[in-house]
Structures are given as structure tokens and as C-alpha cells.
C-alpha positions as CSV (number, residue, x, y, z in Angstrom):
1,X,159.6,154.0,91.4
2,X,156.5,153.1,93.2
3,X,153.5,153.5,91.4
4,X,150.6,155.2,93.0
5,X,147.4,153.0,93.1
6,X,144.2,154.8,92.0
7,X,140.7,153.7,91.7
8,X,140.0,151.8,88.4
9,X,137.1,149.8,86.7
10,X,139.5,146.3,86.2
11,X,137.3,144.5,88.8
12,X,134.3,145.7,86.8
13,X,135.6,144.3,83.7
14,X,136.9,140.7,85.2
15,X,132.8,140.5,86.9
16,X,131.5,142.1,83.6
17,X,133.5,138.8,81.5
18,X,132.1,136.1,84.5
19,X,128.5,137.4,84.5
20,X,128.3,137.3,80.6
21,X,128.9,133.5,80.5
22,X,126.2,133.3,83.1
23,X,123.3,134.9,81.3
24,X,124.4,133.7,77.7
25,X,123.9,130.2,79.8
26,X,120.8,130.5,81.3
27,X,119.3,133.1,78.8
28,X,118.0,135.3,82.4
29,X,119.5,139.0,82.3
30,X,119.2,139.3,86.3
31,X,121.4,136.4,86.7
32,X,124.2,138.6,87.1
33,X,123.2,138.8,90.6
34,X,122.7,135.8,91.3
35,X,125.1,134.8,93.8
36,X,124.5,131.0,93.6
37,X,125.3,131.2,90.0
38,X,128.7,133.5,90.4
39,X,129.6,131.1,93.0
40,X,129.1,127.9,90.9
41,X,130.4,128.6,87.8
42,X,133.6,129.8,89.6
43,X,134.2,126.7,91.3
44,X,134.1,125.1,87.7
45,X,136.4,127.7,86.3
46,X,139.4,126.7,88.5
47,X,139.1,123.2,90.0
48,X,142.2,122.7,91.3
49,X,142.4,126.1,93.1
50,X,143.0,125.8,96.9
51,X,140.1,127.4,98.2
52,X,140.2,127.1,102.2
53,X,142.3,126.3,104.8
54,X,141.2,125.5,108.6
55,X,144.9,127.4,110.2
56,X,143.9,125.6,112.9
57,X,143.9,121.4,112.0
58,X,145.9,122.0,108.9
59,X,143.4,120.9,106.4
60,X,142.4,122.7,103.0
61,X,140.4,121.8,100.0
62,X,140.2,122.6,96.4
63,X,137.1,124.2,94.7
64,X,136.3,120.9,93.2
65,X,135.6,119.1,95.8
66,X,133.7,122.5,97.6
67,X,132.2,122.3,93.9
68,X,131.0,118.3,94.7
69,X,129.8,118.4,98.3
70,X,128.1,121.5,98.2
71,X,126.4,120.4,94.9
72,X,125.2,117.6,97.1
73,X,124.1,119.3,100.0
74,X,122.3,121.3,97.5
75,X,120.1,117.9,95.8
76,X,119.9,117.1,100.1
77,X,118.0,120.3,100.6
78,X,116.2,119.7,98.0
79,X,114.9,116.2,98.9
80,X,114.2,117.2,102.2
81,X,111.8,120.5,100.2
82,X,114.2,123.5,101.5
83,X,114.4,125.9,98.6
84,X,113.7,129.9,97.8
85,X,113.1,131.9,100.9
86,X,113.2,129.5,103.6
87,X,115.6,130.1,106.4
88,X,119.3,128.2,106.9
89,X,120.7,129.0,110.5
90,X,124.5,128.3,110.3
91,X,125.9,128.1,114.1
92,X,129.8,126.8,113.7
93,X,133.3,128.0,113.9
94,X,135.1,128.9,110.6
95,X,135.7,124.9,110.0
96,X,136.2,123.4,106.5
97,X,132.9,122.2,106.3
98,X,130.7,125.5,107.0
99,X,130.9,126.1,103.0
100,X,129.6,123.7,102.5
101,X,125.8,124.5,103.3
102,X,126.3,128.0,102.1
103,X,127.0,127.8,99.0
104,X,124.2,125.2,98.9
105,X,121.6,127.6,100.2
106,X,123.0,130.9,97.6
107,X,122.3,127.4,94.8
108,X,118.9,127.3,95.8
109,X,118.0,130.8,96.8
110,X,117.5,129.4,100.7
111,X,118.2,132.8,103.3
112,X,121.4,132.3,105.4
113,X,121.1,133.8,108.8
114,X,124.5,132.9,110.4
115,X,123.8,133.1,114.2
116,X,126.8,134.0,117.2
117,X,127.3,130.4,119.0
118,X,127.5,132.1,122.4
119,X,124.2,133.1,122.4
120,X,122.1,132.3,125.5
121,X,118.8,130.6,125.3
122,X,117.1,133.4,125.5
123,X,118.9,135.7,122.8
124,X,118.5,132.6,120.7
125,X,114.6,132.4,121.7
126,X,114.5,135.8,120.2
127,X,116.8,134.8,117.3
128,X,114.5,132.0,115.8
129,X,111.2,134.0,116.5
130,X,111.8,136.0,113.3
131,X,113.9,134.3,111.2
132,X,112.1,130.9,111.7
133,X,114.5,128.0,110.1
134,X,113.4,125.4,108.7
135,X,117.4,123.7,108.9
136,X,119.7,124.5,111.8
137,X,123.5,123.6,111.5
138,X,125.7,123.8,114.3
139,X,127.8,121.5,116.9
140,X,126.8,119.3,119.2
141,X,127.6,121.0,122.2
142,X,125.0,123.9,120.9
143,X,121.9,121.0,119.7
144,X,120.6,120.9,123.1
145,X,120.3,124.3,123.2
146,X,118.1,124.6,119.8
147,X,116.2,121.9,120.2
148,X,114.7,123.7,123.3
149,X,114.5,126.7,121.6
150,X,112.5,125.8,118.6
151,X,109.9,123.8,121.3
152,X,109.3,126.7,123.0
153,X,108.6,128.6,119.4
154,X,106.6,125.0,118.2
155,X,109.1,125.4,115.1
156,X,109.8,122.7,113.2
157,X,113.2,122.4,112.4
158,X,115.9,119.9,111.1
159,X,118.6,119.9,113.5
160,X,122.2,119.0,111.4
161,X,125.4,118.5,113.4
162,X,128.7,119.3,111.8
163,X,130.0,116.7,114.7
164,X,128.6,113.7,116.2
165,X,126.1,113.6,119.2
166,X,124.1,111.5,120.5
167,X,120.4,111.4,119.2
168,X,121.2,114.0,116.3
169,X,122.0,113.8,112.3
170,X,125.4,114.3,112.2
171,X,126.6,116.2,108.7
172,X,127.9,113.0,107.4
173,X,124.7,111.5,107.7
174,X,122.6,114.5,106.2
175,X,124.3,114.4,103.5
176,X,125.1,110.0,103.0
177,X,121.2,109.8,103.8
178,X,119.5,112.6,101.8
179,X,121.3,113.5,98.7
180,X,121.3,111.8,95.0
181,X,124.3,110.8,92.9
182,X,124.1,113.9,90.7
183,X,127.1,114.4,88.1
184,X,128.7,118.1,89.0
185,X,127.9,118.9,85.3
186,X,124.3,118.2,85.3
187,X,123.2,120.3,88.5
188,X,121.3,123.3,87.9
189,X,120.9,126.1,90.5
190,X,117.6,127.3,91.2
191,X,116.3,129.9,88.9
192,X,114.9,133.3,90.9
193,X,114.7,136.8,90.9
194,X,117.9,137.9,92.8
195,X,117.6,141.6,93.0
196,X,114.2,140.9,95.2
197,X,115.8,137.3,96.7
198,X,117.6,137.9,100.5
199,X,120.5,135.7,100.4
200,X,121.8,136.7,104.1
201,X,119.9,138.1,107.3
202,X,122.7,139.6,109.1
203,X,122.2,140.2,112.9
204,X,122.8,144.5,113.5
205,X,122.6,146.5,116.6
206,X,123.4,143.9,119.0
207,X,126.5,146.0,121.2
208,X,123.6,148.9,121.9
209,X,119.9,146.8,122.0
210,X,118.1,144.2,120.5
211,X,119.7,142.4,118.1
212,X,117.6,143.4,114.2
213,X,118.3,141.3,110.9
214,X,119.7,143.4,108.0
215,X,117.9,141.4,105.0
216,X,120.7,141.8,101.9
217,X,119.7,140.4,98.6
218,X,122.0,138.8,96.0
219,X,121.8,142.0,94.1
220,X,123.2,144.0,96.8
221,X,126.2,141.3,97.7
222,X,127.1,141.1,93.9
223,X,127.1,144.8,93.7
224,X,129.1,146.2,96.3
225,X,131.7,143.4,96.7
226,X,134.0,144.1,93.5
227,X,134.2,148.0,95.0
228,X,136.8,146.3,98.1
229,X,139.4,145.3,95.0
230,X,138.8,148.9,92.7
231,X,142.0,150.0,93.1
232,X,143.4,146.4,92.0
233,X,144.4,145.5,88.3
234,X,145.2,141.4,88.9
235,X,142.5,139.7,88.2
236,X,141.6,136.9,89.1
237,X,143.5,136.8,92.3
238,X,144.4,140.4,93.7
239,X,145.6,139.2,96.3
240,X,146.8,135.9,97.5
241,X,145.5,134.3,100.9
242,X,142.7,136.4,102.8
243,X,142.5,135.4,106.5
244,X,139.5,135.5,108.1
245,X,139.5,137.5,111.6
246,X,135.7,137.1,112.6
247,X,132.9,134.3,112.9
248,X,130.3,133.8,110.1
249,X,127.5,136.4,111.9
250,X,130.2,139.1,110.4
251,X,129.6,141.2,107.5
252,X,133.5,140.9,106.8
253,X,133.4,137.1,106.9
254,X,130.4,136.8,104.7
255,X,131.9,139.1,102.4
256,X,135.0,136.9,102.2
257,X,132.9,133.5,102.2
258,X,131.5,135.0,98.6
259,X,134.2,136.8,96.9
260,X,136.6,134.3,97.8
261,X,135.6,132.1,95.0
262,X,134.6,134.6,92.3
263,X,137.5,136.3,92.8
264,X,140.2,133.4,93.4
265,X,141.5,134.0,96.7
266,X,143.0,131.5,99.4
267,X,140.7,131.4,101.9
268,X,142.1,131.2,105.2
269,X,140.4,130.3,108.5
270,X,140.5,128.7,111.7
271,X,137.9,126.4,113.6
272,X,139.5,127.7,116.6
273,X,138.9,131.2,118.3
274,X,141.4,133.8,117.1
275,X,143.0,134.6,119.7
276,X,146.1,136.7,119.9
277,X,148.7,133.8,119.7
278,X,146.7,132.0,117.3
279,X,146.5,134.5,115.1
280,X,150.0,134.8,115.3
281,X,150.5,131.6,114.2
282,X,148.4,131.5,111.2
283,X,150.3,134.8,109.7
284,X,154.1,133.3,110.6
285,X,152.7,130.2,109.1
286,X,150.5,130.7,105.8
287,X,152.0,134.8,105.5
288,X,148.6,135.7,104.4
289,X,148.0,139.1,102.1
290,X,145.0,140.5,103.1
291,X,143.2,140.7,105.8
292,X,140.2,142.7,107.8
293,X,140.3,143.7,111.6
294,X,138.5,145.7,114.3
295,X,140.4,148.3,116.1
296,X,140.4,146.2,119.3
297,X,141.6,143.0,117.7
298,X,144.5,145.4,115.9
299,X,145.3,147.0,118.9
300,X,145.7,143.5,120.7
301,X,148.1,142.3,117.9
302,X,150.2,145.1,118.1
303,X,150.8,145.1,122.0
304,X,154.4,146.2,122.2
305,X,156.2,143.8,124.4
306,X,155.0,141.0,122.0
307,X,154.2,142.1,118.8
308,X,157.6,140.9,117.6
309,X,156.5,137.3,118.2
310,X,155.0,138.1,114.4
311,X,156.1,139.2,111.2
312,X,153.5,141.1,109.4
313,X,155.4,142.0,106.4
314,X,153.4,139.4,104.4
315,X,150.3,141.6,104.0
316,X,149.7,143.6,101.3
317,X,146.5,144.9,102.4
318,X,145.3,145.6,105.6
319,X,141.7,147.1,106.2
320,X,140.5,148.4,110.1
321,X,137.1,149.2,110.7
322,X,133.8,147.7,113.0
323,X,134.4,151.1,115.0
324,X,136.2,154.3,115.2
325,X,139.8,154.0,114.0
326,X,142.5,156.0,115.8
327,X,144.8,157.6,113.4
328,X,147.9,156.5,115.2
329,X,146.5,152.7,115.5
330,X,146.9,153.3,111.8
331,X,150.4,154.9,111.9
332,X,151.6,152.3,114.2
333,X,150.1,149.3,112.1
334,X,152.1,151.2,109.0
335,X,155.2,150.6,110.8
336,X,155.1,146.9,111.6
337,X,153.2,145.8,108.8
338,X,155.6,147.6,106.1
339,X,154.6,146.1,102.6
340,X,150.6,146.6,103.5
341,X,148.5,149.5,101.9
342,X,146.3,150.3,105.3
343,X,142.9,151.6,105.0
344,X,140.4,152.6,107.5
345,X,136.9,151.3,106.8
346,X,133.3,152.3,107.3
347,X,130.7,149.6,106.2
348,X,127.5,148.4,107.4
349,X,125.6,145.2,107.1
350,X,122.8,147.2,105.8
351,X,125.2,148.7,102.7
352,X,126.0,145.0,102.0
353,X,129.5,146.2,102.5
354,X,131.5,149.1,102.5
355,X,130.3,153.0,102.2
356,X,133.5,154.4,101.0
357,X,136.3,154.5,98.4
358,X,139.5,153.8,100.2
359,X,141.4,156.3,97.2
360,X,144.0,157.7,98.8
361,X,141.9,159.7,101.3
362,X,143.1,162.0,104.1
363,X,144.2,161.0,107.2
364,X,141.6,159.6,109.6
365,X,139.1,159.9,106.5
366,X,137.0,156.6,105.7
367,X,137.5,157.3,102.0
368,X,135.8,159.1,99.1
369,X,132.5,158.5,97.8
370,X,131.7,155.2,95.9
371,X,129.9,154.7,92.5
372,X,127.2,153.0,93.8
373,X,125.6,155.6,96.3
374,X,124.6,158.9,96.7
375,X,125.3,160.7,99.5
376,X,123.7,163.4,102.0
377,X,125.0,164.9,105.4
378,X,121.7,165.8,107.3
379,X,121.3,168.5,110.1
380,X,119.8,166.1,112.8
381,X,117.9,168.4,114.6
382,X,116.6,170.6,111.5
383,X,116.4,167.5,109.3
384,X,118.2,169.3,106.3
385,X,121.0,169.2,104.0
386,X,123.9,170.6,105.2
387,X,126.1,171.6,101.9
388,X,128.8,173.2,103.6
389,X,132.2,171.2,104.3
390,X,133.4,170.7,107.3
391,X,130.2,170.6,109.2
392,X,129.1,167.2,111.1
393,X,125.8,165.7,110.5
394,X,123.8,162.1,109.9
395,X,125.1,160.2,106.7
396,X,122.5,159.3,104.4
397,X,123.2,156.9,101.8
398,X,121.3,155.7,98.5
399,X,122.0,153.0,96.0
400,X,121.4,149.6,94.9
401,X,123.1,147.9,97.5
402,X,121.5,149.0,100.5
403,X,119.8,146.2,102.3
404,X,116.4,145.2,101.9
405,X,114.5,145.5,104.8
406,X,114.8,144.4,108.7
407,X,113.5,141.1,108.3
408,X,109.7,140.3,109.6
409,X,110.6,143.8,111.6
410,X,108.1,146.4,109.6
411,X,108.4,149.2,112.2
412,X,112.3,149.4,112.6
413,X,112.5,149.2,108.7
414,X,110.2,152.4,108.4
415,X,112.0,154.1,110.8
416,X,115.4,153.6,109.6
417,X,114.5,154.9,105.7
418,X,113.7,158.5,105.0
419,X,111.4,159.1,101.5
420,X,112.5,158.1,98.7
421,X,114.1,155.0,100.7
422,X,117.2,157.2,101.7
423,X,119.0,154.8,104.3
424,X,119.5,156.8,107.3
425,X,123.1,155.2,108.4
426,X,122.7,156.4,112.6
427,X,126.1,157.9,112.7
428,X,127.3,161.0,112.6
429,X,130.2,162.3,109.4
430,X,131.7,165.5,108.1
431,X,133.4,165.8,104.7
432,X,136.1,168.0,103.8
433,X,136.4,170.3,100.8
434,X,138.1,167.4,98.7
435,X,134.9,165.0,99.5
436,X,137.1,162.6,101.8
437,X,134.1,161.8,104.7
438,X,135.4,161.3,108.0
439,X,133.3,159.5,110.9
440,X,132.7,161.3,114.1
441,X,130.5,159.4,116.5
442,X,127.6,156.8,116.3
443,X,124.5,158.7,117.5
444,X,123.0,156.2,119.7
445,X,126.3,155.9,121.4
446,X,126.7,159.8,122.4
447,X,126.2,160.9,125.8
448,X,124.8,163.6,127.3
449,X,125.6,165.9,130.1
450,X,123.2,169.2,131.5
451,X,122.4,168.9,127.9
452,X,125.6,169.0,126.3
453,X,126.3,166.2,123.9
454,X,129.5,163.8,124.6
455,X,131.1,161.9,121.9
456,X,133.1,159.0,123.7
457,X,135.3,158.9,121.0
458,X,136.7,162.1,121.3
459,X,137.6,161.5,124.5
460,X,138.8,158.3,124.0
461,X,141.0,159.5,121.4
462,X,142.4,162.2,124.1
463,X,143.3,159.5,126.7
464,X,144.6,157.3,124.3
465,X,147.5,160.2,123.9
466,X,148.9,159.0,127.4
467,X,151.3,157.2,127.1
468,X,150.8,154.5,129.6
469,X,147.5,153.3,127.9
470,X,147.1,150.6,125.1
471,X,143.2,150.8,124.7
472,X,140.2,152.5,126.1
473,X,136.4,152.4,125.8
474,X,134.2,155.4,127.2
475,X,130.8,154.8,128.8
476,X,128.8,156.7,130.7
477,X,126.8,155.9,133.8
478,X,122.9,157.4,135.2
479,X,123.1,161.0,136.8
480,X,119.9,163.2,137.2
481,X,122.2,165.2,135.5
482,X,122.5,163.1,132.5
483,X,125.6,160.5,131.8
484,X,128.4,160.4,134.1
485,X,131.5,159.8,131.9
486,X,133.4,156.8,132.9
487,X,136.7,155.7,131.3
488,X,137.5,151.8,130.8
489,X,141.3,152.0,130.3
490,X,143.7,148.9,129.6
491,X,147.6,150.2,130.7
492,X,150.2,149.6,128.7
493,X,152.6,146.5,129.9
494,X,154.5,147.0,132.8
495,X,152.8,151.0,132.8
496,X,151.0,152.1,135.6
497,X,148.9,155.8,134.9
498,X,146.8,156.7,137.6
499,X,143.3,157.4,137.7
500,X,144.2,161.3,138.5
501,X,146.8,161.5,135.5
502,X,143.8,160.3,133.3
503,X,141.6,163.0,134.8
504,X,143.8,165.5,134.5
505,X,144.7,164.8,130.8
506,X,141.4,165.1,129.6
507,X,140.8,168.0,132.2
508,X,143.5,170.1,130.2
509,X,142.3,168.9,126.9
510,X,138.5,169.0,126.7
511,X,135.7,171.3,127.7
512,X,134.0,170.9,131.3
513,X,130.9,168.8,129.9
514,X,133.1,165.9,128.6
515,X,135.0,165.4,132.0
516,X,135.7,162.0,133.6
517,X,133.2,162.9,136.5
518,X,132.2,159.2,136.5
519,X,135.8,158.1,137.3
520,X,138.3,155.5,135.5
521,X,138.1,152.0,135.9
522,X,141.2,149.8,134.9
523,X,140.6,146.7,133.4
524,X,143.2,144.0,131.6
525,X,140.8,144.0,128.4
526,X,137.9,146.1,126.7
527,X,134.9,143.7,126.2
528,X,134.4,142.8,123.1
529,X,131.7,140.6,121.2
530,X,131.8,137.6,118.7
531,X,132.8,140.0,116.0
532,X,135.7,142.0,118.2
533,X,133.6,145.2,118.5
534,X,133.4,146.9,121.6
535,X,130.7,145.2,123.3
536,X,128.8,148.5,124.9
537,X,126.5,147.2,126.8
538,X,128.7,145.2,128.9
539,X,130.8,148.5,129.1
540,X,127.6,150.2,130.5
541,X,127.4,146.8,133.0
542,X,131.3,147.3,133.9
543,X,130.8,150.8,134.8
544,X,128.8,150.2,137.2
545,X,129.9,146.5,138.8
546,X,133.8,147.7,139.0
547,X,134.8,150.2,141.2
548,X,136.0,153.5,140.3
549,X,138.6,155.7,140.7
């Protein structure tokens, strides 16, 4: 008989045990939150504990030498006078030695911003004009590139490359050149206040504008990371190897970069992009447990004519969220990977994690509410409670883990909190008469047609019934009657649906408002960004390059 898992406080009780050490060390109550010092005394707890792979060179390390070079880095930083609230900007692939520098900067209470290597000059221009680091590493092939930038801003910052180049201080050298011979046991972290300390600024709305920076303390972090593992009882170690589907600029790789030692998990990533076949051959490889995915990158995995190329019996735990999660994405994953407990996620950077309980919820529900918050569903055009179930509205969320503020961005950070700092989340959610909250559409993202509001998710959701598609993405394109609705729509292998048999199926399915009087474009993939979301702007831009049907 198969025990039914329910929400329980054993997470609570393991961080409880951990942070106790802590302040009876340092004698400072707030130290419970302080990442750096979580992170540390970890390491020291369980030094031969294989704490990263690279999938894609083969190489891993244990925490004591992550404990040694990063203790190193850390007396580097120092010399060089980087400590509380300056800015790191950490531009790499998920290589061995890109924990290195973190955990250095959460020793020293230095801000993280981990920036997307593909950005252009210009989005990097915009990038460094608020965050302003003082230390830059990346790779070589990027250097050029930020060198330029920070003239142009007349910034003045260390440049550190990971590899060698020519002209630049390679990692090796950084941290040959600058650090001290300091015995593991006699470093000290930096002592701050880390429920007002940032510890990451996370890029946000960069799929639907200008990219913002989500400042999250190390209160916030240390707060809503155990909630991912409340239904767990084995710890340390609830579960064995997590692989790591997303660059650094990720909230769900950041999250994994700092529970991974705390909580004793494998971690395992790759230096290489993920691609489908790669990621293949990290799960036949290293069977990995646990592991978080966007819809897109799920729905890739699990394309039918090759999806047998893997066996995803290994996991144990499989989480799906970034965007709106079909229900039968869910039901399908359920079938291939058959030993995994499959939860659809809502989280934000600016919750420092996730909103929701994942407590045996409904179907198609996000979960049930969380310790940590309080919750409101607000009438958007009334701006008032709505108590009644059933009834969509804006989520509003309040706790100790929302984020801090929109870095150096005053204006977007007033707008975005209500009185009383109630965070004002931008999407639209309903909750059932049980309290399981389901997520209906991201406000920005609705269209709207001779006034009528379109949620592209609901009419993706009706396409995807056809049977001939394998993923879709809605847009909608200028009419002076408002949006046209366009269809992106990726067939199925060797399928062939027409443009009419689209039409028509969402024609017999939805009301007049939400039809596809934009036309269907068919493309071999949805556009995507660093982080596998839908990338919506170059949806809009596809919509009206590609010709329609």
C-alpha cells in the first residue's frame, strides 16, 4: 500500500536544527537567514558529499573542495575591497566553476545579478546601467562585449574570465593572484543584516518589455525554499540528484544553486545548452530524481516519435511551470515518467520562489495556499475583494518572502505594491471552494478584440485538442479593431492539419471574439528564451514576418 504524501513541517524541523548551530555560533538571531552562513556551514557538515556534476565533460566535485575555492574567492574579493551590497554579474553556462563565485558573494553579502549570455550590446547597455558591477564573470567570447559596455556607462569594472583570452584575468589567475592562504576553519563570513541584505537581482518581464530586477533578500531565499520539499520526510537528501534545466538568470536554477547544499542534493548540470538530445543523455546517464521544466521544454521531451530514446522512470519528482501548464501535458508526462509525483507550479522571481502548496490539488490547480502568504483575489476593474469561489481576478500575495524592491527602479516598485505592500502578482486566478487556486491568464498577455478580452491560453488550450499539433503559442497582431488573433502552431511529426481545420476547431469551440481572424502560421518550434518560456515578443515579431494562412 502506497502511502499518500501530505504537507508536513519535517523540512522546518531539519532548517530549524541547521540554523540553531548557526546563531549559537555567531551569537546574531537573524543569522538564520543568512544564506552565506547556511551555505558554509553545510559544505562543512558533509565534505565528502558529491555536490555538482557538469553532464556535459563528466566532471564533479565534492563540497570540500566547493568549501576551499569558494572560501578563496571569497578572501580574493575581499582584497580586491568587493563586499556588502556591491554588485557580482555572473555571465556563464552551468560549468563546475560558476559556484564558485556565488557562494563567495552570499559569504560576503556581495548582490548576484546572473545575466542571459545572449544578450545583445544593447540589452546589456541597459543591464549594467542599474545594476552597476563592480566584478563581471563570464567567458571570453562574451569580454569584448562587456568591456564596451561598461565604457560606454564609464563603469569601472573587473572583468574575470572563467576561460582564457587574450588581454583578460583568466579565473585561474583571479584567484592564484588575489587570494591569501586562509585555513577553511578560520574564515568568517561577513556579518550583515540579511532580512534587509539582496542576495540576487533577478531579471523579470523580459518576454513582454523591458527587462526589471526583482531584488530578493537572504531572508526571502531562506524562507521560501524549504516549502519545495514540505511534503518530504528524508532529510537531509529528499531526493537524490536534481538536474538543472535552465541558465543561472532563472529563478529555478538559483533556487537549486542554494538549496542544493543545505539540503544535500546532487547537483546536476551541464556547460552545454540543454538541448533535447542532451538532456536525454544526462537522464539515461546520471537517472536523476528531481527535476524543474517549462511547458515548452516538457513538451519538446515528450515528442512522440522520440521520446522512447529516454527512460524517465528515474524521477521521483517532476515540477512544470514558467507558464500555463496544459492538463494533458501533465497526464501525458504521468505516463512516461511513471515513478514521478508531477506537480504544476506557479512561482515568481518576486515571491523568491513558489506561491503555492503542491498538496494534492485539483486538476490543472497550481496548489493550495502556503504558510508563508496571505492571499487576495482582486476585482481588476473595481479594485475589490472578490470572496466568492469560482470567480477570476488579480492574485495578490503577502508575506515575508516577497522580494524587495525593483532594484534602482522606484517607479515600477510603487506600482507593482498595493498598501500595505500587498504584491500585486499581474496575473489573473480563481480558487475553488476547496482553496485549490488555478491560473487563468497573465494580464499583460490578454488581447483584446471590439473590446472583448482574449486569453491566448484558452485558445491555445482549444487547438492544442487537435490532434495533429504538438505545441502552440497565441499572439495577436494590430487591427483598428484591436488584436487580430494569430495561432503559432508546431504539427505533430509526420501530421499535417491545415490552417482551415485549426479555424474551424476553435470556430466550433469558442465565442466569435476569440476567433483566429489573424490566421495560423506553422512553424517547426515556438520561440523560446534563455529560460525556455515562450518568448512573446518574438511571437508578436513572427506574426507579422511569416505569412499566414
Amino acid at each position: 500500500m502506497t502511502l499518500v504524501k501530505r504537507g508536513n513541517d519535517s523540512v522546518h524541523w531539519y532548517m530549524g536544527e541547521l540554523q540553531s548551530r548557526i546563531v549559537a555560533s555567531s551569537g546574531i538571531p537573524t543569522d538564520r537567514f543568512h544564506l552565506g552562513k547556511l551555505i558554509l556551514q553545510s559544505l562543512k557538515d558533509a565534505p565528502d558529499f558529491i555536490s555538482q556534476i557538469d553532464g556535459a565533460t563528466g566532471e564533479s566535485e565534492t563540497n570540500a573542495s566547493v568549501l576551499e575555492r569558494s572560501i578563496r574567492c571569497a578572501t580574493c574579493l575581499r582584497n580586491l575591497g568587493i563586499g556588502h551590497g556591491d554588485v557580482m554579474v555572473l555571465m556563464a553556462p552551468n560549468h563546475i566553476d560558476l559556484t564558485v563565485p556565488l557562494y563567495a558573494a552570499l559569504y560576503l553579502g556581495v548582490i548576484i545579478a546572473a545575466v542571459d549570455r545572449t544578450l545583445t550590446l544593447t540589452e546589456l547597455q541597459h543591464t549594467f546601467a542599474f545594476s552597476k558591477p563592480k566584478i563581471i564573470f563570464c567567458q571570453s567570447d562574451r569580454a569584448p562585449d562587456v568591456q564596451l559596455t561598461l565604457n560606454n556607462l564609464s563603469l569601472d569594472g573587473q572583468i574575470v574570465s572563467f576561460d582564457s583570452g587574450d588581454y583578460l584575468c583568466s579565473f585561474s589567475d583571479f584567484m592564484e593572484n588575489n587570494g591569501d592562504d586562509i585555513a577553511v576553519e578560520d574564515f568568517q563570513a561577513a556579518d550583515f543584516d540579511p532580512e534587509d541584505s539582496i542576495s540576487f537581482i533577478i531579471a523579470t518581464s523580459g518576454t513582454t518589455g523591458l527587462p526589471k530586477a526583482a531584488a530578493v533578500t537572504h531572508k526571502n531565499l531562506a524562507i521560501n525554499i524549504p516549502y519545495i520539499w514540505s511534503r518530504s520526510t528524508t532529510f537531509p537528501t529528499p531526493t537524490k540528484i536534481a538536474l538543472i534545466g535552465s541558465p543561472l538568470q532563472w529563478l529555478t536554477a538559483i533556487l537549486n544553486f542554494v538549496k542544493s547544499p543545505i539540503l544535500r542534493i546532487i547537483r546536476l548540470q551541464t556547460s552545454e545548452k540543454l538541448t533535447q538530445e542532451h538532456a536525454y543523455d544526462l537522464i539515461n546517464k546520471y537517472r536523476p530524481t528531481y527535476s524543474i521544466f517549462s511547458p515548452t521544454m516538457m513538451s519538446t521531451l515528450l515528442k512522440p516519435d522520440v521520446r522512447d530514446q529516454c527512460d524517465f522512470t528515474c524521477f521521483t519528482s517532476l515540477m512544470l511551470g514558467g507558464s500555463a501548464v496544459p492538463q494533458d501535458l501533465i497526464d501525458e508526462l504521468k505516463q512516461v515518467a511513471c515513478n514521478a509525483e508531477v506537480n504544476n507550479i506557479y512561482g515568481m522571481s518576486e515571491l523568491s520562489g513558489i506561491a503555492f502548496q503542491g498538496d494534492n490539488p485539483a486538476p490543472g490547480s497550481c496548489g493550495k495556499p502556503l504558510g508563508c502568504f496571505q492571499y487576495r483575489i482582486i476585482d481588476v476593474e473595481t479594485q475589490t475583494d472578490i470572496f466568492e469561489p469560482n470567480v477570476p481576478g488579480e492574485l495578490w500575495l503577502k508575506g515575508p518572502t516577497i522580494f524587495k524592491e525593483y532594484y534602482n527602479n522606484v517607479e515600477a516598485t510603487e506600482e507593482t505594491f498595493a498598501e500595505d505592500r500587498w504584491f500585486k502578482t499581474g496575473d489573473t486566478f480563481y480558487r475553488d471552494e476547496n482553496w485549490n487556486f488555478f491560473f487563468v491568464e497573465r494580464i499583460k498577455l490578454l488581447l483584446k478584440y471590439t473590446g472583448y478580452q482574449i486569453s491566448p491560453v484558452e485558445i491555445e488550450g482549444v487547438i492544442r485538442q487537435h490532434p495533429g499539433v504538438l505545441d502552440v503559442a497565441v499572439t495577436g497582431i494590430p487591427d483598428a479593431l484591436g488584436d487580430l488573433v494569430v495561432a503559432c502552431v508546431v504539427p505533430h511529426p509526420d501530421a499535417k492539419p491545415t490552417a482551415q481545420e485549426i479555424k474551424d476547431l476553435v470556430r466550433d469551440t469558442l465565442s466569435d471574439s476569440k476567433q483566429l481572424r489573424g490566421g495560423v502560421i506553422f512553424v517547426d518550434a515556438i520561440p523560446v528564451t534563455a529560460s525556455t518560456k515562450v518568448h512573446r515578443r518574438r511571437l508578436k515579431e513572427m506574426a507579422l514576418e511569416l505569412p499566414r494562412e
